[in-house]
DRENSE-824864 format. One record per atom (N, C-alpha, C, O, CB): x, y, z; atom name. Coordinates in Angstrom, 2 decimals. Glycine has a CB too. Layout:
BEGIN
((X, Y, Z), CA)
...
This chain:
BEGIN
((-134.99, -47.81, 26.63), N)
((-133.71, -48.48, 26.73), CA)
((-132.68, -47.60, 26.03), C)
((-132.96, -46.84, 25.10), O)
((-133.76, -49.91, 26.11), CB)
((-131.04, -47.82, 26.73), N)
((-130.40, -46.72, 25.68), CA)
((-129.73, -47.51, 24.58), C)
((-129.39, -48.68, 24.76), O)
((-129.20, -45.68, 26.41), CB)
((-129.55, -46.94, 23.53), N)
((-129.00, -47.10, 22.27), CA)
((-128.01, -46.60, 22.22), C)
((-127.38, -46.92, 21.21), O)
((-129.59, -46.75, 21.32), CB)
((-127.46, -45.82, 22.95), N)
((-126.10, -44.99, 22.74), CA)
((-125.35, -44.91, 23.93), C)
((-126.30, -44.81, 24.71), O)
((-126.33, -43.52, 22.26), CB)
((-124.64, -44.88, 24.45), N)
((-123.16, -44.37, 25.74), CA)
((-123.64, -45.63, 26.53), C)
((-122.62, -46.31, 26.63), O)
((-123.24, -42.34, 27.00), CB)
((-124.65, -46.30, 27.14), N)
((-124.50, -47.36, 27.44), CA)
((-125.66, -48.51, 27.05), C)
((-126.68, -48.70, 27.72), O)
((-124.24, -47.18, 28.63), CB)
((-125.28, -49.31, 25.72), N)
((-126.69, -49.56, 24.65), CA)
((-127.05, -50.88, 25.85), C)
((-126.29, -51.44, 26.64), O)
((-126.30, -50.20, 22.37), CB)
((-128.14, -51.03, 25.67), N)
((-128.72, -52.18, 26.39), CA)
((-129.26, -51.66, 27.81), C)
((-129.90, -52.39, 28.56), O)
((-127.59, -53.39, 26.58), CB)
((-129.00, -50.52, 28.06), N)
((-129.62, -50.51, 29.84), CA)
((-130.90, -50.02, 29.75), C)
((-131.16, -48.88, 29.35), O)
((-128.77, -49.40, 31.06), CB)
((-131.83, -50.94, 30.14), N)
((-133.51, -50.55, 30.14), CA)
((-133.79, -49.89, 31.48), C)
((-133.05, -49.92, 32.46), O)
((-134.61, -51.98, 30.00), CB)
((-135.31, -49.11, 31.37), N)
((-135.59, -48.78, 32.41), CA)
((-137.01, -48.63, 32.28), C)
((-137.43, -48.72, 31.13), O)
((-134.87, -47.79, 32.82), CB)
((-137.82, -48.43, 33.16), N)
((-139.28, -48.16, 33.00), CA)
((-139.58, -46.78, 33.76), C)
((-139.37, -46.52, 34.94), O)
((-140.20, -49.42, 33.63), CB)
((-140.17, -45.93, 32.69), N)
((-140.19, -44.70, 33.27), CA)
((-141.96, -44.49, 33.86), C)
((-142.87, -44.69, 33.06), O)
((-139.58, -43.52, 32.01), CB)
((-142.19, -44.19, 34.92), N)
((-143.55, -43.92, 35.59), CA)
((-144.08, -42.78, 35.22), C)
((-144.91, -42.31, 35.99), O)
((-143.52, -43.87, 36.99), CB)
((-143.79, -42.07, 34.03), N)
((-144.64, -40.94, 33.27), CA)
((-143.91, -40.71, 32.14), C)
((-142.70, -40.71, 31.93), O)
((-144.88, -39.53, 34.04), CB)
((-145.40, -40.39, 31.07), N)
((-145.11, -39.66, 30.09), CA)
((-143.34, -39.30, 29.90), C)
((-142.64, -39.04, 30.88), O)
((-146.02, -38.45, 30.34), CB)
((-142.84, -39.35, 28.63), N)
((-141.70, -38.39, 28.08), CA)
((-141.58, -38.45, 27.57), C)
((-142.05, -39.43, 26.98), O)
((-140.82, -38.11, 28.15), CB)
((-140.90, -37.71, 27.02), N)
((-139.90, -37.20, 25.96), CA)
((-138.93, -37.62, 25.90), C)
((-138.15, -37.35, 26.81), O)
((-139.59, -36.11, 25.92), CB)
((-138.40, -38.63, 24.63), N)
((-136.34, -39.13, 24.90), CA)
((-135.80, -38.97, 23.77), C)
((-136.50, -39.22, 22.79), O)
((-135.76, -40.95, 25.31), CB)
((-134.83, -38.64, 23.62), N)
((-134.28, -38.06, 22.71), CA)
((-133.25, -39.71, 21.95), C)
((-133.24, -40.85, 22.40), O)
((-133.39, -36.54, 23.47), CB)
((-132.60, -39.20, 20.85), N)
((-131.91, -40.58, 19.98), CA)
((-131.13, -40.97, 20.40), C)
((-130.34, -41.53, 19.64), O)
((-131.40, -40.58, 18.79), CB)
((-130.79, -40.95, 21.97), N)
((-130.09, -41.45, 22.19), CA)
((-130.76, -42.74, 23.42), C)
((-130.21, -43.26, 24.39), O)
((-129.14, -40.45, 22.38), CB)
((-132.01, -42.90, 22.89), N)
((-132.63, -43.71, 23.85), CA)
((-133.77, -44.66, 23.11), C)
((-133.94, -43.92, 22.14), O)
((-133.24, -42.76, 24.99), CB)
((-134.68, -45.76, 22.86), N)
((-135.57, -46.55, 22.53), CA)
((-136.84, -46.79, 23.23), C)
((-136.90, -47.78, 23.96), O)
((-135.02, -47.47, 22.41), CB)
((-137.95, -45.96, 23.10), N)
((-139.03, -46.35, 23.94), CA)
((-139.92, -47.60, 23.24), C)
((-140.24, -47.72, 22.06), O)
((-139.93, -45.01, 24.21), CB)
((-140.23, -48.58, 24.51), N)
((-140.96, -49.53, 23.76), CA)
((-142.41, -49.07, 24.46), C)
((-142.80, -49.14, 25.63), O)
((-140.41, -51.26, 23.94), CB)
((-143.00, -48.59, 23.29), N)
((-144.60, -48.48, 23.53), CA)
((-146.16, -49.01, 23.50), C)
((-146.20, -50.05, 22.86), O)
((-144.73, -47.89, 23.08), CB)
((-147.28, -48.67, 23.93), N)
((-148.21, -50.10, 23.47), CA)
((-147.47, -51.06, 23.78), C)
((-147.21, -51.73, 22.78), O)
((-148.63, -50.36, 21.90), CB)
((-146.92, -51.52, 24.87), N)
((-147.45, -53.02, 24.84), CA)
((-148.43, -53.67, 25.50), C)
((-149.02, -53.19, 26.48), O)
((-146.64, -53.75, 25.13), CB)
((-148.73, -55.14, 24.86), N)
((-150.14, -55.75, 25.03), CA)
((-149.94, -56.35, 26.60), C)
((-149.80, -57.58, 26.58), O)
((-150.55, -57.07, 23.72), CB)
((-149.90, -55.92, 27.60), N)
((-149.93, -56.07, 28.95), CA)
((-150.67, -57.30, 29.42), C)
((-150.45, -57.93, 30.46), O)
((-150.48, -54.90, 29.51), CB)
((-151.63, -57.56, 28.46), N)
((-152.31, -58.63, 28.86), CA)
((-151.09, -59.92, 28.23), C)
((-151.56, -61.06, 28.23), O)
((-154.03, -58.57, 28.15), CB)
((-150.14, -59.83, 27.91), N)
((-149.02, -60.77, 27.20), CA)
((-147.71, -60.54, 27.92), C)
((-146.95, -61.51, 27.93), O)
((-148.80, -60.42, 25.54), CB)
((-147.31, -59.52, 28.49), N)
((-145.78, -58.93, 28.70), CA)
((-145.82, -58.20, 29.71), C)
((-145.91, -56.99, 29.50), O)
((-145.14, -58.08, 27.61), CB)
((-145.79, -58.50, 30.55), N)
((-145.97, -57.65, 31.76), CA)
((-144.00, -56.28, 31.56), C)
((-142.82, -56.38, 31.23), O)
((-146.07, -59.27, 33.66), CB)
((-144.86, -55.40, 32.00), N)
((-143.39, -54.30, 31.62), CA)
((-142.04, -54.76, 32.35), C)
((-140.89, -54.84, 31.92), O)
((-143.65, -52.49, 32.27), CB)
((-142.67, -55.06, 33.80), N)
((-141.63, -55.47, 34.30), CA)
((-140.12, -57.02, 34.21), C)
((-138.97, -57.35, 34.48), O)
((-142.34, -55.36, 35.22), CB)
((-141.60, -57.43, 33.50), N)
((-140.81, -58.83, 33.28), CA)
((-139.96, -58.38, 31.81), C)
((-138.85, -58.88, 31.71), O)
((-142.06, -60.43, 33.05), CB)
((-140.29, -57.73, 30.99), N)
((-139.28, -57.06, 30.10), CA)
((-138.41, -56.62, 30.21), C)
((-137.38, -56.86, 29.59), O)
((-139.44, -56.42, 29.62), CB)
((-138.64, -55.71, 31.17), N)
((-137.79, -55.39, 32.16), CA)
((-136.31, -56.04, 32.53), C)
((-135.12, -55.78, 32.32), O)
((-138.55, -55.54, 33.13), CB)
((-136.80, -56.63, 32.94), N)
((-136.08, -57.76, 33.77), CA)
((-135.28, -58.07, 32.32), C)
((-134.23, -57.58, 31.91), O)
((-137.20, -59.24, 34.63), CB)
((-136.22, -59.15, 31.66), N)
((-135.61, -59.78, 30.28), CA)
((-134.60, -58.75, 29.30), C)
((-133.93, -59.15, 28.35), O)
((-137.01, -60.24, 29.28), CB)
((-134.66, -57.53, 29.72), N)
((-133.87, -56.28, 28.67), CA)
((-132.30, -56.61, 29.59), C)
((-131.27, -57.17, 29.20), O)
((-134.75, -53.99, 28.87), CB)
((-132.61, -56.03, 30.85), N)
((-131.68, -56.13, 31.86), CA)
((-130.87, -57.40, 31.84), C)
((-129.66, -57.19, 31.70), O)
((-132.34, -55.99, 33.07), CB)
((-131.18, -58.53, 31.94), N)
((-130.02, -59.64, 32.13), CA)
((-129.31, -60.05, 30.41), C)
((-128.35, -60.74, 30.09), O)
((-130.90, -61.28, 33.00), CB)
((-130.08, -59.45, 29.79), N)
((-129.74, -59.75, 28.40), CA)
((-128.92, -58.16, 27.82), C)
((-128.95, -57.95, 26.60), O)
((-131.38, -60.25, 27.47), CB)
((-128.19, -57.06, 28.80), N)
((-128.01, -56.04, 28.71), CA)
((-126.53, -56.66, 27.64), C)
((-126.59, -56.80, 26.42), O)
((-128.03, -55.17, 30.17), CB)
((-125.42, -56.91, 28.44), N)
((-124.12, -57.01, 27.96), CA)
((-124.10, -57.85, 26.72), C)
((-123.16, -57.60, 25.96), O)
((-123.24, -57.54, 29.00), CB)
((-124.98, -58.85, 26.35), N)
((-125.18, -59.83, 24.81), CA)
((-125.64, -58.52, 24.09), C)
((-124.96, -58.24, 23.10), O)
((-126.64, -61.41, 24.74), CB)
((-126.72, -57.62, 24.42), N)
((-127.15, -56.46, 23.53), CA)
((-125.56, -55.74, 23.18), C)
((-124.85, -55.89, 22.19), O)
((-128.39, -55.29, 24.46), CB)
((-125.33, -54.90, 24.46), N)
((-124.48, -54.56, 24.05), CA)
((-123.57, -54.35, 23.18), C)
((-123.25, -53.33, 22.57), O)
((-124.36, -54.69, 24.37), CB)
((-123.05, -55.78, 23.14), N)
((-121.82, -56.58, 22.43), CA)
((-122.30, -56.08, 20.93), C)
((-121.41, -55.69, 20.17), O)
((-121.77, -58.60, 22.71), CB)
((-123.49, -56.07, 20.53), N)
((-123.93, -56.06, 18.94), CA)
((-124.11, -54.42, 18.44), C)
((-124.46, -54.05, 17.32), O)
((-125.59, -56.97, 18.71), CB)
((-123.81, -53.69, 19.44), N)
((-123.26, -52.52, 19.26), CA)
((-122.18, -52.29, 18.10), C)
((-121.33, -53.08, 17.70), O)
((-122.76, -52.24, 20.45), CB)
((-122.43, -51.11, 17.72), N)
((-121.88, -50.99, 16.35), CA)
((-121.19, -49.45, 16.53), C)
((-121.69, -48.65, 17.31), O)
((-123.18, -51.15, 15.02), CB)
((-119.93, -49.08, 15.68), N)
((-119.61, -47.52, 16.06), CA)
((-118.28, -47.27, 16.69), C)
((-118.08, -47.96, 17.69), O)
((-120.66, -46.96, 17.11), CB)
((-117.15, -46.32, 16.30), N)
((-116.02, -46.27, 16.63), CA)
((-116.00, -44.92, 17.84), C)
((-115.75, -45.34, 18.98), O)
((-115.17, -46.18, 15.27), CB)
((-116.11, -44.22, 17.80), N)
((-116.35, -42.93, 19.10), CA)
((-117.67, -44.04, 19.52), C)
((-117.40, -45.23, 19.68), O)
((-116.94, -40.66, 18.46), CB)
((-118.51, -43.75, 19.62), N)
((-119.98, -44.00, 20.29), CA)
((-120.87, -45.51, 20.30), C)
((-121.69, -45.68, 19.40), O)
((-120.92, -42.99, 19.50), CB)
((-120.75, -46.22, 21.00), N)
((-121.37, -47.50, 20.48), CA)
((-123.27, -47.20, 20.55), C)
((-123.93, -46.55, 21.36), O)
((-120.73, -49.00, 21.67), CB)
((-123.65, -47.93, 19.43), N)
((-124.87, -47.34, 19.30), CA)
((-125.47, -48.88, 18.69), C)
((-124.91, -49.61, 17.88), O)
((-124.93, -45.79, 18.26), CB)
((-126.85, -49.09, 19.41), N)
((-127.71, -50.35, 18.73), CA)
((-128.65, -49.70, 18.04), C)
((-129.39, -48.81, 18.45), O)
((-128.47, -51.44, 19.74), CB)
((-128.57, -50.34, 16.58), N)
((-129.59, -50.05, 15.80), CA)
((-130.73, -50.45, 16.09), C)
((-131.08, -51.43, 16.74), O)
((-129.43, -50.35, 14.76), CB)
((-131.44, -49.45, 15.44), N)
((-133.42, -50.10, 14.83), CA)
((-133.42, -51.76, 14.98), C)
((-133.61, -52.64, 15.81), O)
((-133.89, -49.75, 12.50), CB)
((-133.14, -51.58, 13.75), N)
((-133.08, -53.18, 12.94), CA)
((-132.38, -54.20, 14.10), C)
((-132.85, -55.33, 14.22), O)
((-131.87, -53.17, 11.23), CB)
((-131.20, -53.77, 15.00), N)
((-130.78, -54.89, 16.22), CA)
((-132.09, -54.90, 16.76), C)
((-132.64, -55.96, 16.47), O)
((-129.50, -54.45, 17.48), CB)
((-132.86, -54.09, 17.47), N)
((-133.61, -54.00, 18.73), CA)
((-134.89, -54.99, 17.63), C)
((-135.55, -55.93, 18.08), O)
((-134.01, -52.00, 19.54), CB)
((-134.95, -54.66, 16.70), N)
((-136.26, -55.40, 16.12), CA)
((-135.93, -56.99, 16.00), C)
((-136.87, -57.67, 15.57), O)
((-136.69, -54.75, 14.50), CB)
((-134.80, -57.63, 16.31), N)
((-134.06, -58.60, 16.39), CA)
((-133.84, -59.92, 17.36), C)
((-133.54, -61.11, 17.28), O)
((-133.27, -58.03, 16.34), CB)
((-134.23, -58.74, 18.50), N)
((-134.42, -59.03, 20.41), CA)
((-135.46, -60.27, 20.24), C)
((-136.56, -60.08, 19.74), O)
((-135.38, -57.35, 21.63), CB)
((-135.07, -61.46, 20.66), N)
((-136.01, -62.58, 21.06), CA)
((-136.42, -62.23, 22.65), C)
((-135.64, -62.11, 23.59), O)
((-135.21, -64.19, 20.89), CB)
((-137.60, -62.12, 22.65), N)
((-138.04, -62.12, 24.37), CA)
((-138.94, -63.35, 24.69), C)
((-140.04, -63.44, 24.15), O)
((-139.05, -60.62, 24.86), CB)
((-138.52, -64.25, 25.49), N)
((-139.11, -65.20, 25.81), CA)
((-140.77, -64.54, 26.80), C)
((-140.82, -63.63, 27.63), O)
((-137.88, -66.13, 26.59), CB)
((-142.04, -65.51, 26.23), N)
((-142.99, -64.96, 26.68), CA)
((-144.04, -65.96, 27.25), C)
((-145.10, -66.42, 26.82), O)
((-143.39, -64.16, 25.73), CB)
((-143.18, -66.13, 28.61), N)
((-144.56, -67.41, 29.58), CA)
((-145.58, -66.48, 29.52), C)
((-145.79, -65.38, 29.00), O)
((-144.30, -68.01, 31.66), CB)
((-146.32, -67.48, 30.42), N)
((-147.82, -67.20, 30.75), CA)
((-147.44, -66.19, 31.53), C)
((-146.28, -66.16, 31.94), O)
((-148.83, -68.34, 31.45), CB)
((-148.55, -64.98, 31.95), N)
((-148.55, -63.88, 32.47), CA)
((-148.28, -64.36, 33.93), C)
((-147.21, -64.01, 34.42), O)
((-149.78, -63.08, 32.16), CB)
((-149.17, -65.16, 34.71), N)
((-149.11, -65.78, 35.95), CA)
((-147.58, -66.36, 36.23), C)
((-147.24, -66.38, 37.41), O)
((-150.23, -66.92, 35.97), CB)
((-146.56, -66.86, 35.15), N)
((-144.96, -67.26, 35.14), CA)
((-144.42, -66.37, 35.53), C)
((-143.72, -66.27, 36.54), O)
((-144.25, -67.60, 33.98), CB)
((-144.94, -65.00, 34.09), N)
((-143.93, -63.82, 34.55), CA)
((-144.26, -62.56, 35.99), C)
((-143.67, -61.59, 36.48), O)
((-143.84, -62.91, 33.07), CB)
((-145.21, -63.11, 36.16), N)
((-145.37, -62.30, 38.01), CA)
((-145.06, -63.25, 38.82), C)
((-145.27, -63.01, 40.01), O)
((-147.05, -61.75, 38.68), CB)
((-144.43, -64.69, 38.45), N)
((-143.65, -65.16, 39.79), CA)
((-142.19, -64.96, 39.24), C)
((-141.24, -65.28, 39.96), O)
((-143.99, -66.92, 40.37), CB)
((-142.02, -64.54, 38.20), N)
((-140.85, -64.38, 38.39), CA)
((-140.47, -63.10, 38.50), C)
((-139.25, -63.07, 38.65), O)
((-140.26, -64.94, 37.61), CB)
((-140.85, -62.25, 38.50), N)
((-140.83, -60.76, 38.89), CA)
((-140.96, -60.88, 40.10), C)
((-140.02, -60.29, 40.63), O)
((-141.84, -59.81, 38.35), CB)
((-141.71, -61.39, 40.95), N)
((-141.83, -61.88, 42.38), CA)
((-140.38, -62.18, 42.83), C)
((-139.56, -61.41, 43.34), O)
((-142.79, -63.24, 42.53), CB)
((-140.29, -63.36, 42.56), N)
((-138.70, -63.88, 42.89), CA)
((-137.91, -62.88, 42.97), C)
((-137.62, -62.41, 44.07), O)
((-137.99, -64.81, 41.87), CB)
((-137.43, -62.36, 41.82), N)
((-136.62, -61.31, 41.37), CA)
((-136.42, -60.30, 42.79), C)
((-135.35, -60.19, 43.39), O)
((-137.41, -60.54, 39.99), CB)
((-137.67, -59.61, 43.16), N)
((-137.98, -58.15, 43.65), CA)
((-137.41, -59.00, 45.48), C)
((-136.73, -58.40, 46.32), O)
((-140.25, -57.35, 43.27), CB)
((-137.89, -60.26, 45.61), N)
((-137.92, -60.85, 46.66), CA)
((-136.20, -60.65, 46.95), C)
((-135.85, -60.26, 48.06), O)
((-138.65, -62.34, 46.51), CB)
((-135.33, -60.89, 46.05), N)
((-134.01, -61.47, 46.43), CA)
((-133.12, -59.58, 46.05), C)
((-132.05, -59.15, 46.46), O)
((-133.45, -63.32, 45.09), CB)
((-133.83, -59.12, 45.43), N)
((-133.71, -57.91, 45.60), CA)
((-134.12, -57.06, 46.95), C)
((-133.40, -56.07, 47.03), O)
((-134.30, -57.54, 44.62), CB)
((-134.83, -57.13, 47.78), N)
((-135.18, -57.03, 49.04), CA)
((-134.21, -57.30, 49.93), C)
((-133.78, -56.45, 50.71), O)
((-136.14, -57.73, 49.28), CB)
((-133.73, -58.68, 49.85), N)
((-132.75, -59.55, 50.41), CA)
((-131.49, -59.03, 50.51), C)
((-130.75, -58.96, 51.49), O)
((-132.66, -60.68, 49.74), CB)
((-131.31, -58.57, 49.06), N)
((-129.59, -58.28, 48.81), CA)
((-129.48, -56.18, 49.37), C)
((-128.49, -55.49, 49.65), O)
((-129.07, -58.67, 46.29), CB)
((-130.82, -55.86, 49.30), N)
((-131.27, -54.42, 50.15), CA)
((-130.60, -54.83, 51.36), C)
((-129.38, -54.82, 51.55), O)
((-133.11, -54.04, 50.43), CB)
((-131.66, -55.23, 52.32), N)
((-131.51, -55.62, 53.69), CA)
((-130.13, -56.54, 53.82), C)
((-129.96, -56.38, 55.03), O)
((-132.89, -56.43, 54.18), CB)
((-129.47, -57.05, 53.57), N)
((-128.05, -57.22, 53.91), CA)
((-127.05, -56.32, 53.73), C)
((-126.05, -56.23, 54.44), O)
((-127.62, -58.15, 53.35), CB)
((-127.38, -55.45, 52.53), N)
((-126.41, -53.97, 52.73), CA)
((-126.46, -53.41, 53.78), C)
((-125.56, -53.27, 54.61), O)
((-126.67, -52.85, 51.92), CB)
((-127.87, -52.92, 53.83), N)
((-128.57, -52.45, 55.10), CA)
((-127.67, -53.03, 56.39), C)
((-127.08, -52.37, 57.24), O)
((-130.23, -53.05, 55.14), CB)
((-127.70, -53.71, 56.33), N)
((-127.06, -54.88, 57.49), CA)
((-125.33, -55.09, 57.57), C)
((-124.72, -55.66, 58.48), O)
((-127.71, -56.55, 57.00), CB)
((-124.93, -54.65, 56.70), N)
((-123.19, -54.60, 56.95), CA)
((-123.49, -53.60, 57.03), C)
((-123.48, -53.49, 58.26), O)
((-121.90, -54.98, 56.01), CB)
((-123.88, -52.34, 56.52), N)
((-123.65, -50.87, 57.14), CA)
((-123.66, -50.89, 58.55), C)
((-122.74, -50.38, 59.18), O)
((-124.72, -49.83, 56.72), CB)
((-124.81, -51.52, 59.20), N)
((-124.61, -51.37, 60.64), CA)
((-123.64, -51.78, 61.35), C)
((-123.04, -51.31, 62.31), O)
((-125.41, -51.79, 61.20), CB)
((-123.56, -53.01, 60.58), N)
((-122.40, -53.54, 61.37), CA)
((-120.99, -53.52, 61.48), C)
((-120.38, -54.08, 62.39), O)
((-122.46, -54.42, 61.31), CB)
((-120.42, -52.80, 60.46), N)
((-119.63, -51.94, 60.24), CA)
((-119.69, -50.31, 61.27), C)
((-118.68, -49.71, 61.66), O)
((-119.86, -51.87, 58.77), CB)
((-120.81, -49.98, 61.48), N)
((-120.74, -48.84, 62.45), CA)
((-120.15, -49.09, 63.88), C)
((-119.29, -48.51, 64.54), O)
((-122.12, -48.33, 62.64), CB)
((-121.39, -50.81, 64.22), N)
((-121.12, -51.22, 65.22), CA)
((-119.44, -51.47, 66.18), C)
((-118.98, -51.21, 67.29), O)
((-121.78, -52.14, 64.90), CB)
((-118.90, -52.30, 64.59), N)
((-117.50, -52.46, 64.47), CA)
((-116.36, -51.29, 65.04), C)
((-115.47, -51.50, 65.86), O)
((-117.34, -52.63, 63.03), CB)
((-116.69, -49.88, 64.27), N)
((-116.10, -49.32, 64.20), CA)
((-116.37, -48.30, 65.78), C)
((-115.52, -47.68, 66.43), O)
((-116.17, -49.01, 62.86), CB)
((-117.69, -48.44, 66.01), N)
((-117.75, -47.75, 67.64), CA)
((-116.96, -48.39, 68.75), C)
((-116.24, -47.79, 69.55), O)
((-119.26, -47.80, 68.27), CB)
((-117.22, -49.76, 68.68), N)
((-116.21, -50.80, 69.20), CA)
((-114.85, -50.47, 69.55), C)
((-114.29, -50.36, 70.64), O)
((-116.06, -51.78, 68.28), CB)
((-114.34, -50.29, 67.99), N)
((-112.98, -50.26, 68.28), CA)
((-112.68, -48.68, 68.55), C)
((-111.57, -48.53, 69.06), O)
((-112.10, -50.93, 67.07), CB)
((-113.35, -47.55, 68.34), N)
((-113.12, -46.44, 69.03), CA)
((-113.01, -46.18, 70.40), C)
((-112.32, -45.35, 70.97), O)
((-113.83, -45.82, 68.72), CB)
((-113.98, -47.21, 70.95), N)
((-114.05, -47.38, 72.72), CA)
((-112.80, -48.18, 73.16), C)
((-112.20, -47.93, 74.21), O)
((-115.55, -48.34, 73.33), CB)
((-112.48, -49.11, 72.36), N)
((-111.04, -49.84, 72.64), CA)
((-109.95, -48.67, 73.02), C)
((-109.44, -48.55, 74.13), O)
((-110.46, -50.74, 71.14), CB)
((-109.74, -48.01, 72.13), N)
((-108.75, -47.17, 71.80), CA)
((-109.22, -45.76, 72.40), C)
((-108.59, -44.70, 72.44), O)
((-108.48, -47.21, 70.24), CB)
((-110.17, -45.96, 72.74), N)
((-110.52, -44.30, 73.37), CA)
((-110.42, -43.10, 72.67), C)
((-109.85, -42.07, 73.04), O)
((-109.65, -43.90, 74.47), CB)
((-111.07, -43.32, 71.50), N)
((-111.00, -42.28, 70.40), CA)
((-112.18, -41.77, 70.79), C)
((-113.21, -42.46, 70.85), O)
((-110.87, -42.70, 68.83), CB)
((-112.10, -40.19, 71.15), N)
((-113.52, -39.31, 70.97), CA)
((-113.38, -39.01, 72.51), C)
((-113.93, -37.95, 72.79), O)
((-115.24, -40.22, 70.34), CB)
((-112.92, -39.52, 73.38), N)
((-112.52, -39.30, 74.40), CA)
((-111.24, -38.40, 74.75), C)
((-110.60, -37.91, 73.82), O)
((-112.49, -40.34, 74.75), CB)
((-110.86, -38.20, 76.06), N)
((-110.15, -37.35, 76.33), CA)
((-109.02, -37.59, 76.61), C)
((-108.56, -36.98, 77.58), O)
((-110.54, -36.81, 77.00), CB)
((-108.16, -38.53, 75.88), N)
((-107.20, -39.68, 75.89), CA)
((-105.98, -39.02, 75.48), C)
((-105.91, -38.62, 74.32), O)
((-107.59, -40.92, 74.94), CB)
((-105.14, -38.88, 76.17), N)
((-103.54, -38.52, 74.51), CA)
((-103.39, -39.35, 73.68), C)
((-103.80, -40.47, 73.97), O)
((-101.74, -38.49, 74.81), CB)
((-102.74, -39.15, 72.34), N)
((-102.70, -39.77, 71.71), CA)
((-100.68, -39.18, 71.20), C)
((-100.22, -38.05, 71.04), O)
((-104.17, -39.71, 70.89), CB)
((-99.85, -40.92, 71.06), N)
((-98.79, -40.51, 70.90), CA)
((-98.54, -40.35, 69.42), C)
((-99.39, -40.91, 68.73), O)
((-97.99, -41.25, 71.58), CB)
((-97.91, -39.95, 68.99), N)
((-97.46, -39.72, 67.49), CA)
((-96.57, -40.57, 67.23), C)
((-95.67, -40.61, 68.06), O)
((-96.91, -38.43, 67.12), CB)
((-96.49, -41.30, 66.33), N)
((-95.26, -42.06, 65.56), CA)
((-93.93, -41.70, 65.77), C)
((-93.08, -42.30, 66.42), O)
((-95.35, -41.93, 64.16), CB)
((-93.81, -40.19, 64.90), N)
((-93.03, -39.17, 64.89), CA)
((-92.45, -39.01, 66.60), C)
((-91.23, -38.86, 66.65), O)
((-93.93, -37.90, 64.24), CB)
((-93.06, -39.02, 67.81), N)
((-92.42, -38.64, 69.12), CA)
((-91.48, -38.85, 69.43), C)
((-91.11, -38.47, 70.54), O)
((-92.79, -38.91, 69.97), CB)
């Protein structure tokens, strides 16, 4: 998670690293209790309250002692994979509707090129004429 330029934004990295002080790795955890992702999640919607407890005039930066501070609510493991479920589900959702005005926005816009006969071999008058 970062501690510094933007404190509170978590992430889960899929290998080994190296991070330098301007970042918080949470390590060992008991997986059989906390699934990463649902931390995840719980770091993420609780980003801007972290934030806020940021400390520092150039650089806002969360301390040690804040992050050791963090209440993480901790259902049953089976809770937090439906709600990671949910989550990824409506994340899918809000994918595929981007997905889905892009097209339709193309659609839109081929439309009205054929209206107007743009790309074709059409004159076109100038304002200015």
């Amino acid at each position: 998670m970062a501690v510094s330029g933007n404190p509170g934004l978590p992430a889960i990295l899929e290998l080994d690293a190296c991070i330098h002080d301007g970042f918080v790795g949470f390590r060992d955890l008991d997986i059989q209790r906390l699934l990463p992702e649902f931390f995840y999640y719980v770091l993420l919607v609780n980003k801007e309250a972290n934030k806020s407890q940021s400390v520092g005039t150039v650089f806002m930066n969360l301390t040690t002692d804040q992050i050791r501070e963090f209440m993480i609510p901790l259902p049953t493991i089976e809770t937090q994979r439906a709600i990671v479920a949910e989550i990824e589900a409506e994340q899918a959702l809000v994918h595929a509707n981007r997905e889905l005005v892009r097209r339709m926005e193309a659609k839109v816009k081929a439309a009205i090129d054929r209206v107007w006969g743009i790309g074709a071999d059409v004159p076109m008058l100038s304002s200015g004429s």
